[in-house]
PDB file of the backbone (N, CA, C, O) and the ligand in Angstrom, with CONECT records:
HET     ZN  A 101       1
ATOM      1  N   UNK A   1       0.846  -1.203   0.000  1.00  0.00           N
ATOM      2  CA  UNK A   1       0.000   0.000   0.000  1.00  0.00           C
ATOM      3  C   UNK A   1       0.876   1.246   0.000  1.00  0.00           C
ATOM      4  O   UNK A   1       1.411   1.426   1.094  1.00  0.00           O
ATOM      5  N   UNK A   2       1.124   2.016  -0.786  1.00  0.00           N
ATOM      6  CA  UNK A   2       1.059   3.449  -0.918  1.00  0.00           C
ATOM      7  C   UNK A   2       0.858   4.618   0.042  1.00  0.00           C
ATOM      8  O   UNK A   2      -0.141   5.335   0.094  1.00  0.00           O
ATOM      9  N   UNK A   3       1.785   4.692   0.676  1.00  0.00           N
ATOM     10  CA  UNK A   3       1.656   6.013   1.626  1.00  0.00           C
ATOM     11  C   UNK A   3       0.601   6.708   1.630  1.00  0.00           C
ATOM     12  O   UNK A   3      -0.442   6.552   2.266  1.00  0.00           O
ATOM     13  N   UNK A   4       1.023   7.787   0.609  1.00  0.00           N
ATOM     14  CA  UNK A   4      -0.408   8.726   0.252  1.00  0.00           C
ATOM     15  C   UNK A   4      -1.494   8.141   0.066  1.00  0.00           C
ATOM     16  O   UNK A   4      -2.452   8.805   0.463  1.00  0.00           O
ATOM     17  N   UNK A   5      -1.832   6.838  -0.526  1.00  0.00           N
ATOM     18  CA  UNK A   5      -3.129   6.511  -0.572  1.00  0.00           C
ATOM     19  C   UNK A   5      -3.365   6.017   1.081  1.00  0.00           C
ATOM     20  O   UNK A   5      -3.716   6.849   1.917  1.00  0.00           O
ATOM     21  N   UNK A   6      -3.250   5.314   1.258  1.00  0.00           N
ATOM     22  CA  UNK A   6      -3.540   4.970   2.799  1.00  0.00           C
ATOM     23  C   UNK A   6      -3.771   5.676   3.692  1.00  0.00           C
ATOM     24  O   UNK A   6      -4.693   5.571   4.501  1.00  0.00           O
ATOM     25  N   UNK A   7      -2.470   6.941   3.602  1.00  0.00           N
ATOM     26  CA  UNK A   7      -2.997   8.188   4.406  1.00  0.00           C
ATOM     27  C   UNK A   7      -4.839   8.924   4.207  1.00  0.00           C
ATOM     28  O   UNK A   7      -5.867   8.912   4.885  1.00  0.00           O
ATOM     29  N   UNK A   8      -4.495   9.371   3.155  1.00  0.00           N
ATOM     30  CA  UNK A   8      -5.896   9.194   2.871  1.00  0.00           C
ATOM     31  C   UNK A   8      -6.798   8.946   2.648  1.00  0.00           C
ATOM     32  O   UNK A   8      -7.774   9.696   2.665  1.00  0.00           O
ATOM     33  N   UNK A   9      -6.770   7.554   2.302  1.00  0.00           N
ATOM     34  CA  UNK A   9      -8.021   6.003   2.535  1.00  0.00           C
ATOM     35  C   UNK A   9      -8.717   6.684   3.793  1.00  0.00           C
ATOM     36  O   UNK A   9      -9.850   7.150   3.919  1.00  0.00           O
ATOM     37  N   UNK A  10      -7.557   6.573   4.757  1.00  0.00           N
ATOM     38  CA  UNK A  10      -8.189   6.275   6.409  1.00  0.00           C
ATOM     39  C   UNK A  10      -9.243   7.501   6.705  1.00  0.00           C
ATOM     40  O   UNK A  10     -10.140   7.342   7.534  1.00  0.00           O
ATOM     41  N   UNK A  11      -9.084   8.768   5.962  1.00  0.00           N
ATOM     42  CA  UNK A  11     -10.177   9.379   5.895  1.00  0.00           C
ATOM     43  C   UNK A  11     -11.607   9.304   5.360  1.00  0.00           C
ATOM     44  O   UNK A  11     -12.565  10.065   5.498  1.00  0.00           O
ATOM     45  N   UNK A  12     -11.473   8.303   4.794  1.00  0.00           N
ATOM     46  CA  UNK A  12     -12.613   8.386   3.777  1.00  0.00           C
ATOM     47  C   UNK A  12     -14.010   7.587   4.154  1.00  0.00           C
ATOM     48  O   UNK A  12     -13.665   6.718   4.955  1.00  0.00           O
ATOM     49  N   UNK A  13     -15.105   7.517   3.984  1.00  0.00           N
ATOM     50  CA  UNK A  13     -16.054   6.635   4.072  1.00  0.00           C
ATOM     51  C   UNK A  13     -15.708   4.913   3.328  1.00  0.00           C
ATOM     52  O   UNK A  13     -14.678   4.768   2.670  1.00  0.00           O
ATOM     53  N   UNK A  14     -16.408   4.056   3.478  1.00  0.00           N
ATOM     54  CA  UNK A  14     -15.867   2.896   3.095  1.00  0.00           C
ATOM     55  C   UNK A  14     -16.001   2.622   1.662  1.00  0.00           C
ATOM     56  O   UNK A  14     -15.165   1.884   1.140  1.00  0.00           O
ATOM     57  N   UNK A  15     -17.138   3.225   0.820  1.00  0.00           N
ATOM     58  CA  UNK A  15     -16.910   3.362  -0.593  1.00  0.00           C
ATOM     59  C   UNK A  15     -15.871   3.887  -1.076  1.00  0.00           C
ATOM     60  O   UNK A  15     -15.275   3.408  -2.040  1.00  0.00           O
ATOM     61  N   UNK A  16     -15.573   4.792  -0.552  1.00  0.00           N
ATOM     62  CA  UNK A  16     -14.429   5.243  -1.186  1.00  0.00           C
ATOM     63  C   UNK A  16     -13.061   4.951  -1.280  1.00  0.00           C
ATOM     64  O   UNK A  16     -12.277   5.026  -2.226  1.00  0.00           O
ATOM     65  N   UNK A  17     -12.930   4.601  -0.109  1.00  0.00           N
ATOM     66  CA  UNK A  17     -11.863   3.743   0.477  1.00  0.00           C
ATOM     67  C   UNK A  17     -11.756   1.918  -0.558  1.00  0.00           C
ATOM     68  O   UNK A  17     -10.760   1.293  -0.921  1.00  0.00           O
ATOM     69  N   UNK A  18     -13.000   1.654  -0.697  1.00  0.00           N
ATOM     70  CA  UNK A  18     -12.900   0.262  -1.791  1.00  0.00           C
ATOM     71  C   UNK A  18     -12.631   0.818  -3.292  1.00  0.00           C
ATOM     72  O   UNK A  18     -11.916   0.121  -4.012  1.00  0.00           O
ATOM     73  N   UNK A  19     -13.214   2.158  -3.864  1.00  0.00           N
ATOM     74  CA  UNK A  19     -13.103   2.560  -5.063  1.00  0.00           C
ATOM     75  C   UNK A  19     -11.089   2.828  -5.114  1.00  0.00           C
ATOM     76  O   UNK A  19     -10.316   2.406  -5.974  1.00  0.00           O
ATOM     77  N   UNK A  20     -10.808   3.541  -4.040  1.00  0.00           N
ATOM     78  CA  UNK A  20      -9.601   3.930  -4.053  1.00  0.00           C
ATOM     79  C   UNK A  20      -8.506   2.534  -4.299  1.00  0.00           C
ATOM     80  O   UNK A  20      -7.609   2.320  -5.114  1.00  0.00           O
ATOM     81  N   UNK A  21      -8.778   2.165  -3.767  1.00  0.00           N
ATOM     82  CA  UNK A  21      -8.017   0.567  -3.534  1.00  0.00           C
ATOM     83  C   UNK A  21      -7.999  -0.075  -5.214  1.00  0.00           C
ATOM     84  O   UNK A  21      -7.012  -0.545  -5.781  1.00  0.00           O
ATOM     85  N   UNK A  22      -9.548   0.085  -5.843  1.00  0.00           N
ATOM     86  CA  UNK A  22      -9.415  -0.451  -7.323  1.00  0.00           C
ATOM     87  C   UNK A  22      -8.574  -0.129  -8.191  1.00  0.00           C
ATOM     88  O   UNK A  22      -7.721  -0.543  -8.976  1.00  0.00           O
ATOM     89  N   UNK A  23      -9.453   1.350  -7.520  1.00  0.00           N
ATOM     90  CA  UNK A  23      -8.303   1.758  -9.022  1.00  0.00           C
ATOM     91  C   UNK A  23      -6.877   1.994  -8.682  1.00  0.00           C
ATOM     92  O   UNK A  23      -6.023   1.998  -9.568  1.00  0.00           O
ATOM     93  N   UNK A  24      -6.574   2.199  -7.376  1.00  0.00           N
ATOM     94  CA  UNK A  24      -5.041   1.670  -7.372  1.00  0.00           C
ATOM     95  C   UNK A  24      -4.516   0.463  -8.098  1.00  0.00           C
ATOM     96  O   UNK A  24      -3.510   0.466  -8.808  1.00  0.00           O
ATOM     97  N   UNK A  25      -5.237  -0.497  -7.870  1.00  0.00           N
ATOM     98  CA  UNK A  25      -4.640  -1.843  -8.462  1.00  0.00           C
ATOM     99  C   UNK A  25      -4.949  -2.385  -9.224  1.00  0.00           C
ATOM    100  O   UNK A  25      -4.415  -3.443  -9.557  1.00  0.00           O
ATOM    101  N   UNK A  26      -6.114  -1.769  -9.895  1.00  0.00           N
ATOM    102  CA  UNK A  26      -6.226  -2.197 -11.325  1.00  0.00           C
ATOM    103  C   UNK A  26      -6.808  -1.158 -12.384  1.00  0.00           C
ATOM    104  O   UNK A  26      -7.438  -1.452 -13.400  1.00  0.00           O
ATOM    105  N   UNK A  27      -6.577  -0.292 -12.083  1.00  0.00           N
ATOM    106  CA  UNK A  27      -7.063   0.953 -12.719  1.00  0.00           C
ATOM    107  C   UNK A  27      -6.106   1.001 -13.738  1.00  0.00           C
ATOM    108  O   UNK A  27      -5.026   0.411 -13.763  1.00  0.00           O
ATOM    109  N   UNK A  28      -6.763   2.027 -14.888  1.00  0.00           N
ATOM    110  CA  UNK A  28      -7.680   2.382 -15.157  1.00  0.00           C
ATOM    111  C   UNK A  28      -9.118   1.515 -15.230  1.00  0.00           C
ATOM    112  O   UNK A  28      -9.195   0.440 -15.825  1.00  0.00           O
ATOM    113  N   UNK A  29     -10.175   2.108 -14.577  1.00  0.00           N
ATOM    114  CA  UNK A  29     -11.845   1.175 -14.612  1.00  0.00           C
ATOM    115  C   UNK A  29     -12.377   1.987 -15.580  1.00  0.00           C
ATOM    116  O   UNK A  29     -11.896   3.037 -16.006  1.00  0.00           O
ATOM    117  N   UNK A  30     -13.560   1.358 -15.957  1.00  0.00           N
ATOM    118  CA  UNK A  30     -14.805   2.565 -15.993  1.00  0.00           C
ATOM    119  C   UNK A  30     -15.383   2.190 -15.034  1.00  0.00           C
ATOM    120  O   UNK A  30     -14.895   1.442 -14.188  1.00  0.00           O
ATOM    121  N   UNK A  31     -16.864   2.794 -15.011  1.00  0.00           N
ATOM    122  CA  UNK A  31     -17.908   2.951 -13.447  1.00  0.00           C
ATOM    123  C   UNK A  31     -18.117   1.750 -13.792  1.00  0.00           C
ATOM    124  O   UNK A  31     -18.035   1.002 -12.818  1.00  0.00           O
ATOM    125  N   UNK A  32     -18.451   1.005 -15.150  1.00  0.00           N
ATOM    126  CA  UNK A  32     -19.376  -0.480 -14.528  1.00  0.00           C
ATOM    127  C   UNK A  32     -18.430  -1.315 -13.871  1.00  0.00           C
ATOM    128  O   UNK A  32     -18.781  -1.858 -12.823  1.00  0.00           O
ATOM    129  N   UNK A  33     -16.987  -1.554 -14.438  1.00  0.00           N
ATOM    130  CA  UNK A  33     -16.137  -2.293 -13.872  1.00  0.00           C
ATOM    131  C   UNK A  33     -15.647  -2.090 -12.609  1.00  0.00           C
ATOM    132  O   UNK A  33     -15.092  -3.063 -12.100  1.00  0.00           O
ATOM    133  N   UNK A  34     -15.723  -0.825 -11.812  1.00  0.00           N
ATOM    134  CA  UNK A  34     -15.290  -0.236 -11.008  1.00  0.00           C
ATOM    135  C   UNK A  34     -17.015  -0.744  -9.897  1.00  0.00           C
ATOM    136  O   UNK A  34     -16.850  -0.757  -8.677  1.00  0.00           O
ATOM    137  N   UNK A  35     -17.848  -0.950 -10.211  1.00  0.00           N
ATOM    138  CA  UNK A  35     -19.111  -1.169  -9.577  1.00  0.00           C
ATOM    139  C   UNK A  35     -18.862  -2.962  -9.316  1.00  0.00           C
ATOM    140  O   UNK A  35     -18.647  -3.426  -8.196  1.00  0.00           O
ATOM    141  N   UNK A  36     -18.929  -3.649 -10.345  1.00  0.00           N
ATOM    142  CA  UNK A  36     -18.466  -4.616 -10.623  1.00  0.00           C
ATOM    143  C   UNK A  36     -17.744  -5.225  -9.712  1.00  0.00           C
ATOM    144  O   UNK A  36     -18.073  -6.187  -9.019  1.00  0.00           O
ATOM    145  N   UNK A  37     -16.801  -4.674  -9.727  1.00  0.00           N
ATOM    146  CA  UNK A  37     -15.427  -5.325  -8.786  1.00  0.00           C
ATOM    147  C   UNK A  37     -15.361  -4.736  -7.263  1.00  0.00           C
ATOM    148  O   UNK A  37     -14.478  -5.057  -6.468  1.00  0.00           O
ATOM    149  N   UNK A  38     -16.250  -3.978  -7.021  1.00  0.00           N
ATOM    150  CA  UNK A  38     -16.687  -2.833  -5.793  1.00  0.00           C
ATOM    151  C   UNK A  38     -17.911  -3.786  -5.395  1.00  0.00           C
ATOM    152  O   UNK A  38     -17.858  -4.039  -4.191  1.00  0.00           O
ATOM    153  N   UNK A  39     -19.140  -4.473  -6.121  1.00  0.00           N
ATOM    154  CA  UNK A  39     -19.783  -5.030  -5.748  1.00  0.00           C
ATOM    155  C   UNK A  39     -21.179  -3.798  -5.468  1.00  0.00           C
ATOM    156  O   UNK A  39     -22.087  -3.972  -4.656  1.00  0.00           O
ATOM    157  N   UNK A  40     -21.045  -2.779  -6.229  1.00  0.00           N
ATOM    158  CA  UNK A  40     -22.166  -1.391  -5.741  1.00  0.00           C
ATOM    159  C   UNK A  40     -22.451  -1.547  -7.227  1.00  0.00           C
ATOM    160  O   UNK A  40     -21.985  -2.279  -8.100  1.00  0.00           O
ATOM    161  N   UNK A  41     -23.857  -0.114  -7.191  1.00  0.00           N
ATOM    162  CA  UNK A  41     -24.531   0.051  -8.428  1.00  0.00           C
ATOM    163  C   UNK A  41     -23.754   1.061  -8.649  1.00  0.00           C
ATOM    164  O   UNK A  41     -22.932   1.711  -8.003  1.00  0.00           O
ATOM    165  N   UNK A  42     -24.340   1.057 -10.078  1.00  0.00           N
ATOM    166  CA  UNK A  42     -23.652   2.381 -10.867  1.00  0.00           C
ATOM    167  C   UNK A  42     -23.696   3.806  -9.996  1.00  0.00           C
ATOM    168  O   UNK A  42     -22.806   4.567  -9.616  1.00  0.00           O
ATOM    169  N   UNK A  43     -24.909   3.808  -9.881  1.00  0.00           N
ATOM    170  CA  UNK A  43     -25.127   5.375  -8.854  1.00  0.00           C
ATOM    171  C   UNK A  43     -24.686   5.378  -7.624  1.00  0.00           C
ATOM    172  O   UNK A  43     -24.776   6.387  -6.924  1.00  0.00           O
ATOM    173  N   UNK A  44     -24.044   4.028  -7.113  1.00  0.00           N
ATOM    174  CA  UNK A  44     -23.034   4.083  -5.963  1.00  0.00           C
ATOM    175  C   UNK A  44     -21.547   4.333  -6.231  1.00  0.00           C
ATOM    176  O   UNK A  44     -20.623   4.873  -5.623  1.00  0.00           O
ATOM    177  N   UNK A  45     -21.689   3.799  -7.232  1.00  0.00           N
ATOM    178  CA  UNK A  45     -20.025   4.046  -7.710  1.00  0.00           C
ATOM    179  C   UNK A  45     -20.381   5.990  -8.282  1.00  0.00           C
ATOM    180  O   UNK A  45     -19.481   6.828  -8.231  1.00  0.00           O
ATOM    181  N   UNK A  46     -21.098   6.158  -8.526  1.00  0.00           N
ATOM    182  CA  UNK A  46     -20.913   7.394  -9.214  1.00  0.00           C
ATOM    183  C   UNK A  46     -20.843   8.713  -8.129  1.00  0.00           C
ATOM    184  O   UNK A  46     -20.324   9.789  -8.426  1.00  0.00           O
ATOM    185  N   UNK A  47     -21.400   8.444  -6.966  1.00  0.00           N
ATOM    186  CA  UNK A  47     -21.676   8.986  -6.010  1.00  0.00           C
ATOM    187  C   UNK A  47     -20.342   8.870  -5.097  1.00  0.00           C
ATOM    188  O   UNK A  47     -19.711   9.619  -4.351  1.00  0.00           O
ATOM    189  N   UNK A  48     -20.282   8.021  -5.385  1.00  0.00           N
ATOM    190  CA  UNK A  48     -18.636   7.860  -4.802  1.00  0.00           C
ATOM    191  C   UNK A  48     -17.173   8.486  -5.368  1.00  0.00           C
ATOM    192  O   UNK A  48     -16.227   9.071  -4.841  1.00  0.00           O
ATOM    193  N   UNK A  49     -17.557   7.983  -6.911  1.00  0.00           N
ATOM    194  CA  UNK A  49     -16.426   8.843  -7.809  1.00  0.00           C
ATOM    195  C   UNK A  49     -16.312  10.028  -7.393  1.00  0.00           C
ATOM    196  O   UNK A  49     -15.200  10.531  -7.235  1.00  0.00           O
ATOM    197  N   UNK A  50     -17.958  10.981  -7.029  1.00  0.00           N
ATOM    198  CA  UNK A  50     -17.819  12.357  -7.155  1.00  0.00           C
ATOM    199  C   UNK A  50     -17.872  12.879  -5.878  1.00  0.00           C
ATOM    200  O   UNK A  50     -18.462  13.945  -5.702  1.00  0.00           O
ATOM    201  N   UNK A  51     -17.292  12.237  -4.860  1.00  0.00           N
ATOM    202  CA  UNK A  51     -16.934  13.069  -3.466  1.00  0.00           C
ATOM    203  C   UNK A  51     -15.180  12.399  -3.330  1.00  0.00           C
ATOM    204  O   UNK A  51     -14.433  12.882  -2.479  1.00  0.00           O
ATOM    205  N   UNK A  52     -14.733  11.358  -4.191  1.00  0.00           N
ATOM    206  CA  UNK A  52     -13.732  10.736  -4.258  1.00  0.00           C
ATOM    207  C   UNK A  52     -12.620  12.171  -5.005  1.00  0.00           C
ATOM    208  O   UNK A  52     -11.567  12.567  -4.504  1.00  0.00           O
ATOM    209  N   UNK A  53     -13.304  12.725  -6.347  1.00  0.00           N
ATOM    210  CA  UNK A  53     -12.529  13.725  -6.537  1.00  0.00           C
ATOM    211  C   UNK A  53     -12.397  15.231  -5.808  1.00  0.00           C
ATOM    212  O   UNK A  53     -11.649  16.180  -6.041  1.00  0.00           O
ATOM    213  N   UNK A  54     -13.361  15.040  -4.913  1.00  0.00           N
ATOM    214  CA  UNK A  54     -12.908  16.080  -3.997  1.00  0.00           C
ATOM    215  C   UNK A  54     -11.914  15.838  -3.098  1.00  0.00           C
ATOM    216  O   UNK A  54     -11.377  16.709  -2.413  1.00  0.00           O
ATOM    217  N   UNK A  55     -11.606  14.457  -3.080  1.00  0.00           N
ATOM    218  CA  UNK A  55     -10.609  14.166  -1.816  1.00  0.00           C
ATOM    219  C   UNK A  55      -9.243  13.583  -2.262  1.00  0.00           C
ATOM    220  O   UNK A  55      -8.179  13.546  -1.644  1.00  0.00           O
ATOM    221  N   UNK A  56      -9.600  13.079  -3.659  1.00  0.00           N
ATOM    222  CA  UNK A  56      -7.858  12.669  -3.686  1.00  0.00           C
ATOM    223  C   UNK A  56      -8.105  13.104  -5.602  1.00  0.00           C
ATOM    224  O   UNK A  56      -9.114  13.479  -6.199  1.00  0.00           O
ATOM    225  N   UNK A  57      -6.713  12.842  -6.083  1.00  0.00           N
ATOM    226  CA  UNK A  57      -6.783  13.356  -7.505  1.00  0.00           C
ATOM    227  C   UNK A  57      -7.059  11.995  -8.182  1.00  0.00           C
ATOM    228  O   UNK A  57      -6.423  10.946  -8.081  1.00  0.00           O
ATOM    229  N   UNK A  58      -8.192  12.283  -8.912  1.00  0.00           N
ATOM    230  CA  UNK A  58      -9.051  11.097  -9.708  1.00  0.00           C
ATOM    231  C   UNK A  58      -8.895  12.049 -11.174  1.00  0.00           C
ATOM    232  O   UNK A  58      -9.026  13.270 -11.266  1.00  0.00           O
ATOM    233  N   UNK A  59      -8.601  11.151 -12.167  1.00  0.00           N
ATOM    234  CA  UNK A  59      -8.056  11.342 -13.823  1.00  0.00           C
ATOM    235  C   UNK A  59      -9.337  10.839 -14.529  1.00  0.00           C
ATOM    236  O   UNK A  59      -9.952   9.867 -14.091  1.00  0.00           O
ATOM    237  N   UNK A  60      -9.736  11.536 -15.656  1.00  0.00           N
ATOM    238  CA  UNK A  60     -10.955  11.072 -15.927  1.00  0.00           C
ATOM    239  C   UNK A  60     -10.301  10.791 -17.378  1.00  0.00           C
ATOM    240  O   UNK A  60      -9.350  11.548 -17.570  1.00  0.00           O
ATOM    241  N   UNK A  61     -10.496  10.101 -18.216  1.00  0.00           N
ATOM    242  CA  UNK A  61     -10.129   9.867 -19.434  1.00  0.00           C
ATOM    243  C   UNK A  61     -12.040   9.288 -20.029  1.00  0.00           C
ATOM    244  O   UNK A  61     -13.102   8.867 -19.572  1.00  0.00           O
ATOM    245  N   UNK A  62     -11.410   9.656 -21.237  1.00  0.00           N
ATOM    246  CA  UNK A  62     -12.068   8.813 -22.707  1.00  0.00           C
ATOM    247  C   UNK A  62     -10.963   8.025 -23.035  1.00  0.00           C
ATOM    248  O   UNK A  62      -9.810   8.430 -23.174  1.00  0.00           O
ATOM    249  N   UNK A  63     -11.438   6.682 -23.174  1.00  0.00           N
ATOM    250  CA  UNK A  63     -10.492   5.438 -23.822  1.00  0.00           C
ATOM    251  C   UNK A  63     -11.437   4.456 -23.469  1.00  0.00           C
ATOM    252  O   UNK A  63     -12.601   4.457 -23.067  1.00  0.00           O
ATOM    253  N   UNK A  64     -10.149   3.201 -23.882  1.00  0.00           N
ATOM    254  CA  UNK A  64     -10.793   1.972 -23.680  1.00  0.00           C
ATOM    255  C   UNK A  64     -10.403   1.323 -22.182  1.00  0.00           C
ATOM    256  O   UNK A  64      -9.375   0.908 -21.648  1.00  0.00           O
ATOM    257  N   UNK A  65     -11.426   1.431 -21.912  1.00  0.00           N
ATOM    258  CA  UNK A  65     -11.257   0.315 -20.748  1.00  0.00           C
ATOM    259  C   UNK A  65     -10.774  -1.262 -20.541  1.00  0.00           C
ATOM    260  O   UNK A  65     -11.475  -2.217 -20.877  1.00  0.00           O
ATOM    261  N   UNK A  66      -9.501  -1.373 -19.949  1.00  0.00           N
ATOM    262  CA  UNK A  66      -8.944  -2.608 -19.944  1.00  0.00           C
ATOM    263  C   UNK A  66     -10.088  -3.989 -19.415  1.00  0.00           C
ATOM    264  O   UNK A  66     -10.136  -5.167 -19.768  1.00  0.00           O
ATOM    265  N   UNK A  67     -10.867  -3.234 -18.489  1.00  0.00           N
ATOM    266  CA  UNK A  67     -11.660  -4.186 -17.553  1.00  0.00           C
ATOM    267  C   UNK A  67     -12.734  -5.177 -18.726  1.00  0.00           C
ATOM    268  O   UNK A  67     -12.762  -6.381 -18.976  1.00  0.00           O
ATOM    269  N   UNK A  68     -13.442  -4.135 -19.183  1.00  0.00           N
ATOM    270  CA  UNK A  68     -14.736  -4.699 -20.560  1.00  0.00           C
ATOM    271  C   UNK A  68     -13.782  -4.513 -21.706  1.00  0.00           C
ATOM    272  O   UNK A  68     -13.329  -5.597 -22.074  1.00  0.00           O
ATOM    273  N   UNK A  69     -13.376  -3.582 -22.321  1.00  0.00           N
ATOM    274  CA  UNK A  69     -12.621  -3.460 -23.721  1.00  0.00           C
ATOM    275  C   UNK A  69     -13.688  -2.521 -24.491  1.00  0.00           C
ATOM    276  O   UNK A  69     -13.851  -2.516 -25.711  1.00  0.00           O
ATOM    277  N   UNK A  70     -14.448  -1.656 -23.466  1.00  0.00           N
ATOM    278  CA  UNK A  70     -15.376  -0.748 -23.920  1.00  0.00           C
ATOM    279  C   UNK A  70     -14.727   0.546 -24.186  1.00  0.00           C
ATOM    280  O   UNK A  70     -13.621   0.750 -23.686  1.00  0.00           O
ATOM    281  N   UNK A  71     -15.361   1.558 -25.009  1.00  0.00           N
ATOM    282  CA  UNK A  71     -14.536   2.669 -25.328  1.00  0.00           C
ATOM    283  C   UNK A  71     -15.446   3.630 -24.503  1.00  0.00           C
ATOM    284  O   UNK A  71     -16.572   3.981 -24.857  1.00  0.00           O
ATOM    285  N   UNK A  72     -14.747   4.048 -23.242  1.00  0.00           N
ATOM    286  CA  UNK A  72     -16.160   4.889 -22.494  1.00  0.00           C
ATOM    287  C   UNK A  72     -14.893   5.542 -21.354  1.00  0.00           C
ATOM    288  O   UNK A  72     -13.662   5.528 -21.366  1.00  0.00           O
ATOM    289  N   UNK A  73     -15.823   6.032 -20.515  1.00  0.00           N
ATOM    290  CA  UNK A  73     -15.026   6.900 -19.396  1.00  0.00           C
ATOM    291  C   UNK A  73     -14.261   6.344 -18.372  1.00  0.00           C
ATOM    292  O   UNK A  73     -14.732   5.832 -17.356  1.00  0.00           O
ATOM    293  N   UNK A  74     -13.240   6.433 -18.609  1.00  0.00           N
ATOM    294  CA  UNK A  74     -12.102   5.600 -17.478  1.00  0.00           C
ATOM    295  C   UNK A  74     -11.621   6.484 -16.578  1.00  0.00           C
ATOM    296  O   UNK A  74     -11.133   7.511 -17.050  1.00  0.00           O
ATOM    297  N   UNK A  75     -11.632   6.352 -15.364  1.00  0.00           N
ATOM    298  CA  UNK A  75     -11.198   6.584 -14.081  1.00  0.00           C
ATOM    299  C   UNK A  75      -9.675   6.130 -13.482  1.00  0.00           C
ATOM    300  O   UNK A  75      -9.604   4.913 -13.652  1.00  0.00           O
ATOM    301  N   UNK A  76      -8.929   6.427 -13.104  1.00  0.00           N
ATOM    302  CA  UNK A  76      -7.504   6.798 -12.813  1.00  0.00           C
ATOM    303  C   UNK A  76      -7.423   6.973 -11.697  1.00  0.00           C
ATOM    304  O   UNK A  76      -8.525   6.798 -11.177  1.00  0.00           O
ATOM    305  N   UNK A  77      -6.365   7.350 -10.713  1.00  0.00           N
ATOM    306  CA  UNK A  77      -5.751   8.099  -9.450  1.00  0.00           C
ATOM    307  C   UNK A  77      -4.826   8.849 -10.241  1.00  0.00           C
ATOM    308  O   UNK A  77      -4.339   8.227 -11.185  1.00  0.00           O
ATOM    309  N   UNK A  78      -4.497   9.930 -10.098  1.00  0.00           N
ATOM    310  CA  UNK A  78      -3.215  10.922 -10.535  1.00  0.00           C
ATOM    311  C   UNK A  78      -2.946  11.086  -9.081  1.00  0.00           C
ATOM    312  O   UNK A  78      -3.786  10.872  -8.208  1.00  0.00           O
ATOM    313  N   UNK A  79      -1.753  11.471  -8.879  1.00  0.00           N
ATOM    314  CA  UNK A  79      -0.831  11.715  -7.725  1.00  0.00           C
ATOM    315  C   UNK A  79      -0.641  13.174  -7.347  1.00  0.00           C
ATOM    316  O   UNK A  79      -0.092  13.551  -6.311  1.00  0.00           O
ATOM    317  N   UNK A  80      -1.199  14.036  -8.386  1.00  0.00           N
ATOM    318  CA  UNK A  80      -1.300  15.235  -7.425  1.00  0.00           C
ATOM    319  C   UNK A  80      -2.761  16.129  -8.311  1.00  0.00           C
ATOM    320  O   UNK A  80      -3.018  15.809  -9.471  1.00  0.00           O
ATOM    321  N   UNK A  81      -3.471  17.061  -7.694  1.00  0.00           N
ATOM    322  CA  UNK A  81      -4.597  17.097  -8.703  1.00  0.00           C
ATOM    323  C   UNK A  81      -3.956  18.173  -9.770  1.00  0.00           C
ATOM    324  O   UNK A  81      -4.848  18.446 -10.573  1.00  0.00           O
ATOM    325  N   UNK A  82      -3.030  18.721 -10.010  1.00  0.00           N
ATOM    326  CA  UNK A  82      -2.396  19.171 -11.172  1.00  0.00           C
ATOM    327  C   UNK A  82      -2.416  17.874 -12.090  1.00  0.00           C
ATOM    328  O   UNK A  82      -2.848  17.838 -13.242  1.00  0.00           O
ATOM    329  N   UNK A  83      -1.951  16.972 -11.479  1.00  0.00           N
ATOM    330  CA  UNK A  83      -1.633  15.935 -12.951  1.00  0.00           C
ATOM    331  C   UNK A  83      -2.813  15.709 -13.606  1.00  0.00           C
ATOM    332  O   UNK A  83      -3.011  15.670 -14.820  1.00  0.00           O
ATOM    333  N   UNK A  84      -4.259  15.435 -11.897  1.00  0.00           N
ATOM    334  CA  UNK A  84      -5.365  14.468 -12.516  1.00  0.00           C
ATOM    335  C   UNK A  84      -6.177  16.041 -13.981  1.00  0.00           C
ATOM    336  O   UNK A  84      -7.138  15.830 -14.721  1.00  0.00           O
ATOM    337  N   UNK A  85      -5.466  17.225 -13.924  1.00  0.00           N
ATOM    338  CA  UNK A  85      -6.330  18.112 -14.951  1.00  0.00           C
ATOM    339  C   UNK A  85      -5.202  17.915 -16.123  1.00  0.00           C
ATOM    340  O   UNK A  85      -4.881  18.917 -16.761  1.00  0.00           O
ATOM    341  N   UNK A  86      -4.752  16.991 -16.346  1.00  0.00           N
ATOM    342  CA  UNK A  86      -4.198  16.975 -17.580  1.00  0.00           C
ATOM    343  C   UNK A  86      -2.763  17.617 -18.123  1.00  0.00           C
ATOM    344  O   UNK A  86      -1.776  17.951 -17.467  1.00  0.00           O
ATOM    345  N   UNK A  87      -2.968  17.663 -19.357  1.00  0.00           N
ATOM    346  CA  UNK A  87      -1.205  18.370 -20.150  1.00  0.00           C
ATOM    347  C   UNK A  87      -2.079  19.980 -19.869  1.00  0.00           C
ATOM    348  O   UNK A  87      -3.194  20.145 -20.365  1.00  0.00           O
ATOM    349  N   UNK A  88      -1.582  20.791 -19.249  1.00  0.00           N
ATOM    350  CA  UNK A  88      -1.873  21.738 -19.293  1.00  0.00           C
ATOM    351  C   UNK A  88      -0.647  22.960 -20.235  1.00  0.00           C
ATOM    352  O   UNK A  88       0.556  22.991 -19.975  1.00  0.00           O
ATOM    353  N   UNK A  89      -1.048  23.495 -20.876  1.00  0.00           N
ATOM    354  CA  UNK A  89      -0.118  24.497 -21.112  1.00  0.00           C
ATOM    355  C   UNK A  89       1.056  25.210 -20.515  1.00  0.00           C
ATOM    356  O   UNK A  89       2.127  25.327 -21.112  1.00  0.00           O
ATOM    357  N   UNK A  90       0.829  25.664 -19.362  1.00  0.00           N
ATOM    358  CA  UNK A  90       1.530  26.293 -18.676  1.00  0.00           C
ATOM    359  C   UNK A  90       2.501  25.516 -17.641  1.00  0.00           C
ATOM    360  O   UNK A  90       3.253  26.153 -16.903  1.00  0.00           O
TER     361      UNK A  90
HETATM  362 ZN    ZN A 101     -14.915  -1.414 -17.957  1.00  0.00          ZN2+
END
């Protein structure tokens, strides 16, 4: 386990704390695979994603998802939330 993630796992509610853990270790997901392997519905995982990026840096991509081989919205951890907003210009 990962310093920083753990550090801030231990804050988190327990969804989030299982979402965090996924996509540490097998991320990139999308939400179904990430529900899937979490064992929640979509609107649990989604509800989760979106208090998850308030608390740690979550990367949102368009691609294919390794989990299905679907071309849809994949979910990440970035390591600082500068990274999770991308190539930025500056
Ligand atoms: Zn998937």
């Amino acid at each position: 386990m990962v310093g920083f993630v753990s550090y801030k796992a231990s804050l988190m509610p327990d969804l989030d704390r299982i979402l965090v853990v996924l996509l540490t270790e097998y991320g990139p997901l999308c939400e179904r695979c990430l529900a899937h392997h979490a064992r929640m519905t979509l609107s649990q995982v989604a509800a989760a994603l979106a208090t998850l990026c308030q608390t740690v840096a979550v990367r949102v991509e368009h691609g294919e998802c390794p989990g299905c081989e679907q071309f849809t919205q994949v979910f990440s951890l970035a390591k600082t939330h500068e990274d999770a907003d991308g190539s930025r210009a500056e």
